[in-house]
Structure formats: structure tokens, C-alpha cells
C-alpha positions as CSV (number, residue, x, y, z in Angstrom):
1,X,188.4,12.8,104.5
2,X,185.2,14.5,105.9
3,X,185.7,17.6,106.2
4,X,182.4,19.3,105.0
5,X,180.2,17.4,106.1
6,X,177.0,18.8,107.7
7,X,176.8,17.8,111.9
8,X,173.6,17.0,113.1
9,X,172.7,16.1,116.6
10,X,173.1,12.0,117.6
11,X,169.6,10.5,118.3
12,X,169.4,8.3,121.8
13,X,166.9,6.2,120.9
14,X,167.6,5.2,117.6
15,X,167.5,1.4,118.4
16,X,163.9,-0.1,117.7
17,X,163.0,-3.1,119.8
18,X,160.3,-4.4,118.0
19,X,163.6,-4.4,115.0
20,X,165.8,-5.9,117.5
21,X,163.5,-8.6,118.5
22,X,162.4,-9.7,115.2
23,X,166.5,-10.2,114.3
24,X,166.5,-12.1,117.2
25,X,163.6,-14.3,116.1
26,X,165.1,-14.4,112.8
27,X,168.7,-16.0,114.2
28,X,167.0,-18.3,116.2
29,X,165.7,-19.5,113.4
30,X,168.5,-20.2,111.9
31,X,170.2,-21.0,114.6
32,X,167.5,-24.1,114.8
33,X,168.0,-25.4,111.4
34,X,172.1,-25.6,112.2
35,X,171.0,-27.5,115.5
36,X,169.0,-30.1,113.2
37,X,171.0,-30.6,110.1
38,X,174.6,-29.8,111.4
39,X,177.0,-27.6,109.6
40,X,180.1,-29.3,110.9
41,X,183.2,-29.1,108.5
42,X,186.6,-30.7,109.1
43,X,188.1,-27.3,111.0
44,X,184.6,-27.6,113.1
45,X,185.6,-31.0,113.8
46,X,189.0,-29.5,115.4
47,X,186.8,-26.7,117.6
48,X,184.4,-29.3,119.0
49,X,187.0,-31.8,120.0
50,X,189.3,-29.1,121.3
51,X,186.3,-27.1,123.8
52,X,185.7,-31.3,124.9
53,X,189.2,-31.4,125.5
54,X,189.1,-28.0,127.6
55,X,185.5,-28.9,129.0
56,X,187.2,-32.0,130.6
57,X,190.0,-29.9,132.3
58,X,192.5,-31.3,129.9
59,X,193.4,-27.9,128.1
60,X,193.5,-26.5,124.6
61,X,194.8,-30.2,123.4
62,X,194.0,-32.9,120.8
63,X,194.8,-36.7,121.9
64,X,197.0,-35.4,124.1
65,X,198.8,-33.1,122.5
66,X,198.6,-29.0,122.8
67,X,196.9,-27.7,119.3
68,X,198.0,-24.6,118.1
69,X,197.1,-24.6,114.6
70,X,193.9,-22.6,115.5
71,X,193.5,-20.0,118.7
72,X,192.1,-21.7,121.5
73,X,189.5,-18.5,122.0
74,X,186.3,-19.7,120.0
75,X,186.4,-23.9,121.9
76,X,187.0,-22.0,125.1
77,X,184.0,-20.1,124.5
78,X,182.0,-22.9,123.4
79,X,183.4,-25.1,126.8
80,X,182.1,-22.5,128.8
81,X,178.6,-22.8,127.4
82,X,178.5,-26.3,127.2
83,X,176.8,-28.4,130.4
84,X,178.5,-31.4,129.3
85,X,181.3,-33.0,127.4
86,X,179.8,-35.6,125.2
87,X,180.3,-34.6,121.4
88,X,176.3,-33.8,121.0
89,X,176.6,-31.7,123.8
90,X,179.1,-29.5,122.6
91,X,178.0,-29.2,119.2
92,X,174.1,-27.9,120.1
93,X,176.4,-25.1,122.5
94,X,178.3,-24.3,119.6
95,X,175.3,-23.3,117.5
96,X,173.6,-21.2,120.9
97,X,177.4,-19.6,120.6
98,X,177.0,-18.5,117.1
99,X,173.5,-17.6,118.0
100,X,174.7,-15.4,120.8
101,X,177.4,-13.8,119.2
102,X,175.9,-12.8,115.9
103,X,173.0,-11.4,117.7
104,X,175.1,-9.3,119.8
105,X,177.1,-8.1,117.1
106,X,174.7,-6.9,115.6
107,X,173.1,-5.0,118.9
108,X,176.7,-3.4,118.8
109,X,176.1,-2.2,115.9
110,X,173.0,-1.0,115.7
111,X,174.1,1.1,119.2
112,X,177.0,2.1,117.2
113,X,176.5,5.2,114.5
114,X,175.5,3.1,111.7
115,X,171.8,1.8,113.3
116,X,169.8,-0.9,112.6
117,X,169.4,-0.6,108.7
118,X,173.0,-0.9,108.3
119,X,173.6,-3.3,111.3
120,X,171.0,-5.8,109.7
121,X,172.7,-5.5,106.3
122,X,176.0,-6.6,108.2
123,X,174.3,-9.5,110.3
124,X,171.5,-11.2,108.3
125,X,172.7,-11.1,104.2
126,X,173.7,-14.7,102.7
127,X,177.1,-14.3,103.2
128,X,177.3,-13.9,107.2
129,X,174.5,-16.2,107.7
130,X,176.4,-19.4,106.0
131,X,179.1,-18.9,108.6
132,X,176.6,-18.5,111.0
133,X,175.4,-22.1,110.4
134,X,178.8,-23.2,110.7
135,X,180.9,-24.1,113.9
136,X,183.4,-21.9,112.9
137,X,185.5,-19.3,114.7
138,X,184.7,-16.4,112.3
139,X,181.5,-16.0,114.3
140,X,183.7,-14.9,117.3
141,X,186.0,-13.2,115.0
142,X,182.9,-11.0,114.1
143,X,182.0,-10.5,117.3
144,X,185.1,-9.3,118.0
145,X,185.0,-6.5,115.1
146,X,181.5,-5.0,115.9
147,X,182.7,-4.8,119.9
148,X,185.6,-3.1,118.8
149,X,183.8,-0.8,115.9
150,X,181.5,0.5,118.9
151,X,183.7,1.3,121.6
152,X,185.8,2.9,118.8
153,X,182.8,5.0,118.3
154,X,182.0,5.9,121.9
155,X,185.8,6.9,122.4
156,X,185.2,9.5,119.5
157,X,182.0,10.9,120.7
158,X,183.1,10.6,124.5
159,X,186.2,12.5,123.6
160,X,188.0,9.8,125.8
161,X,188.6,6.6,126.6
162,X,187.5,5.4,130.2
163,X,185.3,1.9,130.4
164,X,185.3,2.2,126.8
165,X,188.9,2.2,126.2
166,X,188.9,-1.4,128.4
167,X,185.9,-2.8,126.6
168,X,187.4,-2.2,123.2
169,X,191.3,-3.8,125.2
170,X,189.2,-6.9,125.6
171,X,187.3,-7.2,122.2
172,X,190.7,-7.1,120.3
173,X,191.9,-9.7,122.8
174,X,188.6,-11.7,122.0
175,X,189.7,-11.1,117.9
176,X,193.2,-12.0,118.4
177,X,192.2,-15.5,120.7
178,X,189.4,-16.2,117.4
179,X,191.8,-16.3,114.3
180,X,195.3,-15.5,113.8
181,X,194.5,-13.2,111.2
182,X,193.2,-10.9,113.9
183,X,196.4,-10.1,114.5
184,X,197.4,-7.9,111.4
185,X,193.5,-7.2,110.6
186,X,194.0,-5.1,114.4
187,X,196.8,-3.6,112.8
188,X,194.9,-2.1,109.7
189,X,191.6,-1.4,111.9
190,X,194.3,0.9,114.0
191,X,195.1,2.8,110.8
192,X,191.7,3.1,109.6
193,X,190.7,4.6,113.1
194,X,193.5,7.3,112.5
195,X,192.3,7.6,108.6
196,X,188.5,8.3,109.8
197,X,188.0,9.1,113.2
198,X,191.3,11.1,113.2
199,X,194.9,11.4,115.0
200,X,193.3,12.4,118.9
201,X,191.1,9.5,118.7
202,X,193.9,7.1,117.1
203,X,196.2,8.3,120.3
204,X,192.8,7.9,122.8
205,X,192.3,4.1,121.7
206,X,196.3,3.5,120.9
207,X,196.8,2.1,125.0
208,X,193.8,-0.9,124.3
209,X,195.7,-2.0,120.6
210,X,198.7,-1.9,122.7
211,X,197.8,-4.2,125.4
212,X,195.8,-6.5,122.5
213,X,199.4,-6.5,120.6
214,X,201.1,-8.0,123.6
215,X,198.5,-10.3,124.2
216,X,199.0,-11.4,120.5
217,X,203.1,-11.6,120.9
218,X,202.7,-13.3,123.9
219,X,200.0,-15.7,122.3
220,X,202.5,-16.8,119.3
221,X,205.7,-17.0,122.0
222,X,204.1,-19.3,123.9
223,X,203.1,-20.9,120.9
224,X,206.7,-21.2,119.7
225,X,207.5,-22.6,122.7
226,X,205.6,-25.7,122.5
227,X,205.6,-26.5,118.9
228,X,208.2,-25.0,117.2
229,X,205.7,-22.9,115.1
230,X,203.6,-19.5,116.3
231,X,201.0,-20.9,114.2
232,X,201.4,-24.5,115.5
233,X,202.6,-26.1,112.6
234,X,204.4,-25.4,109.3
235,X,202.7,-23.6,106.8
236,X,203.5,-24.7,103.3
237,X,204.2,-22.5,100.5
238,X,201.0,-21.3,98.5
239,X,201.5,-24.0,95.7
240,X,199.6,-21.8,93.2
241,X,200.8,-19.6,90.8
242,X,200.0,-16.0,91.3
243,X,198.2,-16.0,88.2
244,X,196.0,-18.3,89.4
245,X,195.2,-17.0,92.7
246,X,194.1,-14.1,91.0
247,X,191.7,-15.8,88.8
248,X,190.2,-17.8,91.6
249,X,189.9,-14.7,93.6
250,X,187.9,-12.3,91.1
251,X,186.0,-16.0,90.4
252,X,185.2,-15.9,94.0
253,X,184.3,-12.4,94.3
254,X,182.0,-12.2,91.7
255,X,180.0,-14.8,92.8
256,X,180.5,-13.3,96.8
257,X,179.5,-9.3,95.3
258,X,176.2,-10.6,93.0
259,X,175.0,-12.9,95.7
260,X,175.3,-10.0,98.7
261,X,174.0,-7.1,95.7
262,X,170.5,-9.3,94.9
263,X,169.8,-9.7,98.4
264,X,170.3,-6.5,99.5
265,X,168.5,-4.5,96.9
266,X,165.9,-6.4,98.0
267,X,166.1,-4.7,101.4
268,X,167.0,-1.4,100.6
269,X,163.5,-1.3,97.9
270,X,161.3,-3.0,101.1
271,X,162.7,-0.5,103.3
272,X,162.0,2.5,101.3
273,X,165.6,3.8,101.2
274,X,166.0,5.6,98.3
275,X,169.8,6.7,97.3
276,X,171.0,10.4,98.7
277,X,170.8,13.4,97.7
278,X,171.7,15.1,101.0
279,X,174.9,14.9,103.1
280,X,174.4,12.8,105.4
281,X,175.2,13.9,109.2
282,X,179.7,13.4,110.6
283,X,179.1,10.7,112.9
284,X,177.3,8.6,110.6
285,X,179.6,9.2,107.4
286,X,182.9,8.1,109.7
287,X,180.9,4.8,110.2
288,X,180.2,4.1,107.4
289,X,183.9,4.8,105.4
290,X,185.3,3.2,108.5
291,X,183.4,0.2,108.0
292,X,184.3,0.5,104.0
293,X,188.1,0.5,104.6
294,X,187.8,-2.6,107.0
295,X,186.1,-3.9,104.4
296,X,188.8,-3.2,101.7
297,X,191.8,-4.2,104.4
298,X,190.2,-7.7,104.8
299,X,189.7,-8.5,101.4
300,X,193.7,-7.2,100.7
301,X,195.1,-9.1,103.9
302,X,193.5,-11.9,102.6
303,X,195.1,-12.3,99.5
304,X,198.5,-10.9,100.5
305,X,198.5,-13.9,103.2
306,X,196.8,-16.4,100.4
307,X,199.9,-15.7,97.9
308,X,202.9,-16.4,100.5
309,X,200.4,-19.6,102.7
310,X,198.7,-22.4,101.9
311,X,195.0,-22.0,103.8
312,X,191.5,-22.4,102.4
313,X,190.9,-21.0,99.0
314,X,188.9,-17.8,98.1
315,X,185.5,-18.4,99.1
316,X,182.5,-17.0,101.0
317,X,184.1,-17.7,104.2
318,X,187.8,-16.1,103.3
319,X,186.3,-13.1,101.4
320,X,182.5,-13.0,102.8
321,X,183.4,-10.8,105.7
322,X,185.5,-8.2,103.7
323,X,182.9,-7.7,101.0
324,X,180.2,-7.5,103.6
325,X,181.8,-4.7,105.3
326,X,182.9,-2.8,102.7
327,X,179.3,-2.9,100.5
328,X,177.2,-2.4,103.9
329,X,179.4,0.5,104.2
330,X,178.9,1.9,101.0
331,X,175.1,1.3,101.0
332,X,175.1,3.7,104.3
333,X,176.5,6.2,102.2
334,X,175.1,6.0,99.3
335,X,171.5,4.8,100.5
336,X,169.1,5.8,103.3
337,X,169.3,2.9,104.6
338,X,170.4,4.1,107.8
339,X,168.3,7.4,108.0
340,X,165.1,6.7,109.7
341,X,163.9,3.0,111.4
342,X,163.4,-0.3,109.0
343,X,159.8,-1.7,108.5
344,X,159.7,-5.0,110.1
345,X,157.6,-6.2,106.7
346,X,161.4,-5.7,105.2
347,X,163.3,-7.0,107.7
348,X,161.0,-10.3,108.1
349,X,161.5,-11.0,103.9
350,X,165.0,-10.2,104.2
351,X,166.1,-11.9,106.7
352,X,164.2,-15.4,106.0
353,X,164.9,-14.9,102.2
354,X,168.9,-14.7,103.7
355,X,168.7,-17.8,106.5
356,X,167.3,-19.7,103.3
357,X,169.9,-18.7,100.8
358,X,172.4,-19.7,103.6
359,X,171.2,-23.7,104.3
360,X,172.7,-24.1,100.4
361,X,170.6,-25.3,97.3
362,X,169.8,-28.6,98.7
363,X,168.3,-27.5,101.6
364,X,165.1,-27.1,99.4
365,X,165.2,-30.6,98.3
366,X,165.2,-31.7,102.1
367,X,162.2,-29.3,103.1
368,X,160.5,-31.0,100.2
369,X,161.2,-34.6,101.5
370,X,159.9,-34.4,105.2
371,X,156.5,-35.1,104.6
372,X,157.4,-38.2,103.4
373,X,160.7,-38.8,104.7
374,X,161.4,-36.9,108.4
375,X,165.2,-36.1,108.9
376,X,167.5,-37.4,111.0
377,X,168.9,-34.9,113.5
378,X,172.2,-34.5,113.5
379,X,173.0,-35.8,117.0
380,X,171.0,-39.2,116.7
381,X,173.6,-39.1,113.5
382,X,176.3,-38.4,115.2
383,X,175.8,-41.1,117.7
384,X,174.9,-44.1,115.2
385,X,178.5,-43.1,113.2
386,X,180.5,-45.8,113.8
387,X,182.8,-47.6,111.8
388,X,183.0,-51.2,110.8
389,X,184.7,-53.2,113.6
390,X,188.5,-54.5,113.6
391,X,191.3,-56.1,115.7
392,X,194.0,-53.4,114.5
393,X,195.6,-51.6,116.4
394,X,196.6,-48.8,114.1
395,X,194.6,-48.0,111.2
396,X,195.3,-46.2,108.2
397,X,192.6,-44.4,107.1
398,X,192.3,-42.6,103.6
399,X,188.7,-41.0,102.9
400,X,186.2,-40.7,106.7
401,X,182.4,-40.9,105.6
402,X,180.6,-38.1,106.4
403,X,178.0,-38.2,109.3
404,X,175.3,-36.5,106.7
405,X,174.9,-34.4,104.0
406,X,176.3,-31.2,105.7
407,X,178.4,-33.0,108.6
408,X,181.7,-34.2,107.5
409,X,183.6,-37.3,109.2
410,X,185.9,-37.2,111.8
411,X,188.0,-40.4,112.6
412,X,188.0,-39.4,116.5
413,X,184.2,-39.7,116.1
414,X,184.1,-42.5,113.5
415,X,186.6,-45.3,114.9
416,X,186.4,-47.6,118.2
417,X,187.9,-45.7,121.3
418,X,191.9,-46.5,121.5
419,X,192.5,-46.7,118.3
420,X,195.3,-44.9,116.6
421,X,194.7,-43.3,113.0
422,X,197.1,-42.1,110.7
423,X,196.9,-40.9,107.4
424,X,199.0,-40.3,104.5
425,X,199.6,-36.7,103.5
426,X,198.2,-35.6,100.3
427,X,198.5,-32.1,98.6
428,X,197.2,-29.5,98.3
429,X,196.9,-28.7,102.0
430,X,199.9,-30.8,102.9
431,X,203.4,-31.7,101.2
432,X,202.5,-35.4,99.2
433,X,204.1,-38.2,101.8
434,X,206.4,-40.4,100.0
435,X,206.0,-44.5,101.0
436,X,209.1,-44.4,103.0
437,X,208.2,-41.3,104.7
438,X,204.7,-42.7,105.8
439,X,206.3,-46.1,106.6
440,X,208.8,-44.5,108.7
441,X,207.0,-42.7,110.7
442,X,204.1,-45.5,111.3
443,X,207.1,-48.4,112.2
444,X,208.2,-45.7,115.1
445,X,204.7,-46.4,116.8
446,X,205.9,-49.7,117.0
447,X,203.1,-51.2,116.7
448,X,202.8,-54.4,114.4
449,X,199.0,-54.7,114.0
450,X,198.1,-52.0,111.5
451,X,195.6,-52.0,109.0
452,X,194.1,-50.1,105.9
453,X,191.1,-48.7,105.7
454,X,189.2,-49.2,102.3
455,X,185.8,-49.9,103.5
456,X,185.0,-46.2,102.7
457,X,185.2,-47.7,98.5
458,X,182.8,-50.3,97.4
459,X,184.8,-50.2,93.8
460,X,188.2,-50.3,92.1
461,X,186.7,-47.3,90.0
462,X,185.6,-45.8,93.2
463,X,189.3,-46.3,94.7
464,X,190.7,-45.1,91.4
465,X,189.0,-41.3,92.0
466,X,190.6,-41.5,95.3
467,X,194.2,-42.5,93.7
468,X,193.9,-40.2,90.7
469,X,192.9,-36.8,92.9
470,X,194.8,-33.6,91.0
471,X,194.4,-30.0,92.4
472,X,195.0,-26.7,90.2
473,X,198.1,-25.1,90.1
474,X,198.3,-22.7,87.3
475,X,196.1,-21.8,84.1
476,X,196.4,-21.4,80.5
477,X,195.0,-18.7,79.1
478,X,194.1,-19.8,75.1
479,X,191.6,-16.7,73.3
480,X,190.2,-19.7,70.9
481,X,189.6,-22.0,73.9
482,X,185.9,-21.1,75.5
483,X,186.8,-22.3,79.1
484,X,189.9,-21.7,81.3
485,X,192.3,-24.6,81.2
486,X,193.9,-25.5,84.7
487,X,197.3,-27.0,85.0
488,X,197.0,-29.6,87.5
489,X,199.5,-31.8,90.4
490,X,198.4,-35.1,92.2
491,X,197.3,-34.8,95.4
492,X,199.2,-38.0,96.1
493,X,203.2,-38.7,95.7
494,X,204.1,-41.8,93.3
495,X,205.4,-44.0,95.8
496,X,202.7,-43.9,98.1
497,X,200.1,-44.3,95.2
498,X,201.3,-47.3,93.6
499,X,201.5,-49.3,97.1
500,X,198.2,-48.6,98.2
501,X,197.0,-49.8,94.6
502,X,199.2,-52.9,95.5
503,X,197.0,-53.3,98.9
504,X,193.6,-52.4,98.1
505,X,190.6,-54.8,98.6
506,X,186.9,-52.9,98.2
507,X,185.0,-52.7,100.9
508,X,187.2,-54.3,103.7
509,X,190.5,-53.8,106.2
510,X,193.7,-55.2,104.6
511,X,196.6,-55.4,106.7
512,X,199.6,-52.8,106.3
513,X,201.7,-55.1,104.9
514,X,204.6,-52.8,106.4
């Protein structure tokens, strides 16, 4: 794939401090506005109560019970940073987590052939920074994948494996204990390594994917073991057509491709890289076509796993990654991006213009309020979330308030300790419960004081929303029609729709009736 292309001798000390200390200022930045505002979504939720879990020496479980549904890597890492095991505790670690791995990954990149231009492009653009405010295990996941892309590096220009060899061993185990998806994305990083960096370099690093297979097999057995599932639980069925996962996906990428383009044209014009005219020098060019094809494998893993599964839909944080890699690595060979050191001028705009863009578009509106209305942080939120008080036993609950603006609810959080919650399943991301399913498997708790939640809807318009909820399976494609009409299911079966309608009261708890 390279053959031609001019050699030129490695530099030593291409990484620029006063570069990497400005990033670092520029994360901790960022990494202060997730602290106060929060950036907790439901799978966050999961993370935060699983690392309390581990933090109190009671394992990778959730009431009780061993959770599998997500690796137990990213709350293990956040257990270990965490001096306590209160909820507030945990979630501030989380954040110095994310701020720790993201600027490490990029330090391994910017040590790695593609230098700090390049590095900065993968680290601070919109797209990576939004995760970044998240409790979410794609921070570790990255992490992961810029260990791995530099040991992968020093192997080739070593011309063997040694420490190197063991370092990359455990960043593959570090990607595989993040997200499942690690597991196959290894898989295609292995064949990109023999695609770029060529067959004596595949066979040098082939021992360390080796050991990080087992680990993954051995992962998913144990698994298996304990739930019945090597993903912890069932996975549904994609319930959309292919048609439509198509649409959503070019939808999403559009929107994914303009936002990372804008943003980084921005830096390429601030840091003076013009496009190429030369060739640029081996080492470099295998970085940067390796980082293009993991780019390209994401983004095709993705959807091959989004047509046969049900998971989260195509959206910055399924796709970000894959575009990010694979236009970073084209602007390394089609820029100078990563030819000479960045001006800090254009690292400073772009990187503060990003961590902006990333808070979403009403973080403005809040910056605009505090002079006249101070926020709340997210931990004095957190620990005035409480729900209304009641003698049940076992409540039902339907919708959980959020805790702010960017922190949604969590019943563990919201309702009195020893309480147990149960909720119907609704579709998409679960098959629709019928009544006598739900009612079966709440009269096995045996326990006769249960009650319904519906203080979450002031309104029987309010409660209708809730009862009427539809979610796109298929489209219809009409030339004379200007928009894209969605075929659409409800999100809840008959049967269980039409006897909570026969049990709701706005605004209070109303007793099961079971």
C-alpha cells in the first residue's frame, strides 16, 4: 500500500510541552463543566452504581445481582479512583477518569507517528469531547485504542516486540473489559496492522491479540455461566427495517462528518497547514492510513451489529469514534497538519471552540443565566432528588424525573432505600410486556403492597404522551411528499396500556390493584 514512499529519519522530540500542557488545561476545563452540570445518562446510571457496588467489596453487581449487560472494566476503573462510595463521590471520579484517560490518549498519540497536530484532531474536536463529558465507557474504550495504536507503532520501528508487545497485551485487555464491541473491533485492528504495517509486524504483535482473545472468550464464558447470555441478557432483534437503518445512519453521519469538517478546518487554517504537495515521510503515512482503516472498520462494525441487535441508534456516540479516526487520518495525509509543531494561538481556539460545541446548545442559555440565576451543581442535585414519600412496598414506576437538565433519573437514586421498583417493558429497547406478563411476574414477589407511580404526570394529557409513545420502524419513500414519512409501533403492548389508563390518578400513588 506504500510502497514508494520517501523515508525520512523519525524526529525524538517531536512532542511540544508547552502543546501538551495547554490540552491538558483545555480538558480540565472541560472536565470542570461535566463536574458542575453532570452528563449522566441512563447507561451512566448503570457505571456509577456498578463501581459503588465494586467500591463496597460487593463485585461487579446491581441489587444483588451480577450485571453483565456492560464490561465491568470502565466502574472498576472509576472504583479505583474513587475515595468513597456515596453516589457524589463516584460521579466527580468518574469525570477525573475521563479527564485522565482522554489526556493520556492523546499523549499516546502524539508519542506515536502521527504527533500532536493529528493527536489533537483525535482528542479535542466536538465529537470526542461530548463523550468526554459523559460517564461513559467509550472514554476507556479510546484509551484503549491509542495504547494499542502506539505500542503497535513501537513494535514496527523496534523490529520487535519486548515491553511493548506486553503493553499493547494489556491495552487490548483494557478495550475488551470497556465495551463488548472491543472484541471484534481487535479483530479488524489485527487485520489493519497486517494491511499497513505489514505481515512481520502482524506475526510480532499476533502473541498480545492472542492472549487479549482469550481474555475476551474467557470474559463471555464466565458470562454465560451466570446469566445465561455472554452479553448478560438477551438481545432483541433490530426491530427496524434495513431500509431504515440506512436512512438513519447517512442522517446521522451527515450531521457527525459536517460537524467534525467545520471544526476542523478551523484548525488546520490556524495552524498554517496547508494541503500536500510532497510525500510525506513511511512512518508517518502507515499512521495515518492505519488510523483511516480503523476509522472505516468502526463505522462498518457498527452497522453490521446495528442491523442483526437492538442497541442505541446512529448517533455521535455509535458513529463519533469511527468518523473521527478515519477523517483525522485523512487530514494527516492530505494536510500538514502533522508536519511541523501547532501554534498554541490554534490549539487554544480550537480546543475551547470544541469543549463549547460539546456542553450542547443550551449550554449557552445557562452561561447566560448565572449572573442572575447561579446553578445548582450537580451533586447538591443529586442529593435533594428524592421522591414523594409512600407506604408501598413495591412500586411500579413508569417515567423517573430527571435530576437536571443533563442528568437523567435513576429509581435507585430517586426512591426511599428498601424499596423494590419494577417497570413494565416498553419497545423499542425491550419486547412490549403484556398485562399478564407484568402481573405475573410482580405476584411472584409476593408482596401485596404495590403501588403505581404517576406522580411524574400532573395531567391526563400529560399521561396520554406517555401512553401513546410510537418509535419508527420503517419509511415510506413518496417523490411528491417533501419530508420522509416513518412507519411507526407503540412502545407499549395493548393490554398493558389500557390497565394503566384504568388506574391512573395525576399526580399521586394508586395502588396496583393486582
Amino acid at each position: 500500500m506504500l510502497e514508494g514512499v520517501e523515508r525520512k529519519p523519525d524526529d525524538p522530540d517531536r512532542i511540544d510541552l508547552p502543546s501538551v500542557a495547554m490540552v491538558l488545561a483545555i480538558l480540565a476545563i472541560g472536565a470542570a463543566i461535566a463536574c458542575v452540570f453532570g452528563f449522566v445518562s441512563n447507561d451512566s446510571w448503570d457505571y456509577l452504581l456498578l463501581a459503588q457496588s465494586l467500591r463496597r467489596g460487593l463485585g461487579c453487581t446491581e441489587n444483588g445481582t451480577y450485571f453483565a449487560t456492560f464490561p465491568c472494566g470502565y466502574p472498576l476503573a472509576i472504583a479505583l479512583l474513587s475515595p468513597f462510595s456515596d453516589i457524589p463521590s463516584i460521579f466527580v471520579s468518574s469525570k477525573i477518569l475521563n479527564f485522565a484517560l482522554l489526556f493520556l490518549a492523546f499523549v499516546f498519540l502524539a508519542l506515536s507517528p502521527l504527533r500532536i497536530g493529528i493527536a489533537a484532531l483525535v482528542a479535542l474536536n466536538p465529537l470526542s469531547l461530548r463523550i468526554y463529558q459523559y460517564t461513559w465507557s467509550e472514554n476507556l474504550f479510546l484509551f484503549a485504542v491509542a495504547g494499542s495504536f502506539a505500542c503497535i507503532a513501537a513494535v514496527h520501528r523496534n523490529g520487535r516486540s519486548g515491553w511493548h508487545g506486553v503493553l499493547l497485551a494489556a491495552a487490548l485487555v483494557i478495550g475488551c473489559s470497556s465495551r463488548y464491541v472491543f472484541g471484534p473491533f481487535a479483530a479488524l485492528m489485527f487485520v489493519c496492522v497486517a494491511l499497513v504495517w505489514g505481515r512481520r509486524t502482524a506475526i510480532r504483535v499476533l502473541p498480545s491479540f492472542a492472549f487479549a482473545a482469550l481474555f475476551y472468550w474467557a470474559y463471555q464464558t464466565f458470562n454465560v455461566q451466570h446469566t445465561g447470555f455472554s452479553t448478560g441478557m438477551a438481545r432483541i432483534p433490530a426491530p427496524e427495517s434495513t431500509a431504515l437503518l440506512i436512512y438513519t445512519f447517512v442522517h446521522a453521519s451527515v450531521r457527525i462528518v459536517s460537524t467534525f469538517c467545520a471544526t476542523a478546518a478551523i484548525f488546520i487554517v490556524l495552524a498554517g497547514a496547508r494541503f500536500k504537495r510532497a510525500v510525506i515521510d513511511e512512518e508517518r503515512a502507515r499512521a495515518n492510513w492505519f488510523l483511516v482503516l480503523l476509522g472505516a472498520g468502526a463505522l462498518l462494525l457498527q452497522f453490521a451489529l446495528r442491523v442483526r441487535t437492538q442497541f442505541d441508534p446512529f448517533d455521535a456516540r455509535t458513529l463519533g469514534y469511527g468518523y473521527v479516526f478515519l477523517l483525522s487520518g485523512a487530514a494527516g495525509l492530505f494536510t500538514q497538519l502533522g508536519d511541523k509543531p501547532v501554534r498554541l494561538r490554534a490549539l487554544v481556539i480550537y480546543g475551547l471552540t470544541c469543549v463549547l460545541l460539546a456542553q450542547g446548545p443550551g449550554f449557552a442559555l445557562r452561561l447566560l443565566r448565572i449572573p442572575r440565576d447561579a446553578p445548582v451543581p450537580a451533586i447538591a442535585d443529586m442529593r435533594t432528588y428524592r421522591s414523594a414519600p409512600t407506604d408501598a412496598t413495591l412500586i411500579v414506576s413508569l417515567v423517573t424525573p430527571r435530576v437536571n437538565a443533563t442528568i437523567e433519573g435513576e429509581s435507585a437514586l430517586y426512591y426511599p432505600p428498601g424499596k423494590e421498583v419494577v417497570s413494565p417493558g416498553t419497545a423499542p429497547y425491550r419486547t412490549a410486556e403484556t398485562f399478564a406478563a407484568f402481573r405475573a411476574r410482580v405476584l411472584v414477589r409476593h408482596i401485596a403492597n404495590c403501588a403505581i407511580d404517576f406522580t411524574p404526570f400532573a395531567s391526563a394529557e400529560q399521561f396520554r404522551e406517555y401512553l401513546d409513545a410510537t418509535y419508527p420502524v420503517d419509511l415510506r419513500l413518496r417523490p411528491k411528499l417533501s419530508a420522509t414519512e416513518f412507519i411507526r409501533r407503540d412502545s407499549l403492548d395493548p393490554t398493558m396500556r389500557d390497565w394503566l389508563r384504568t388506574r391512573f390518578a395525576p399526580g399521586r400513588y394508586v395502588d396496583c390493584g393486582l
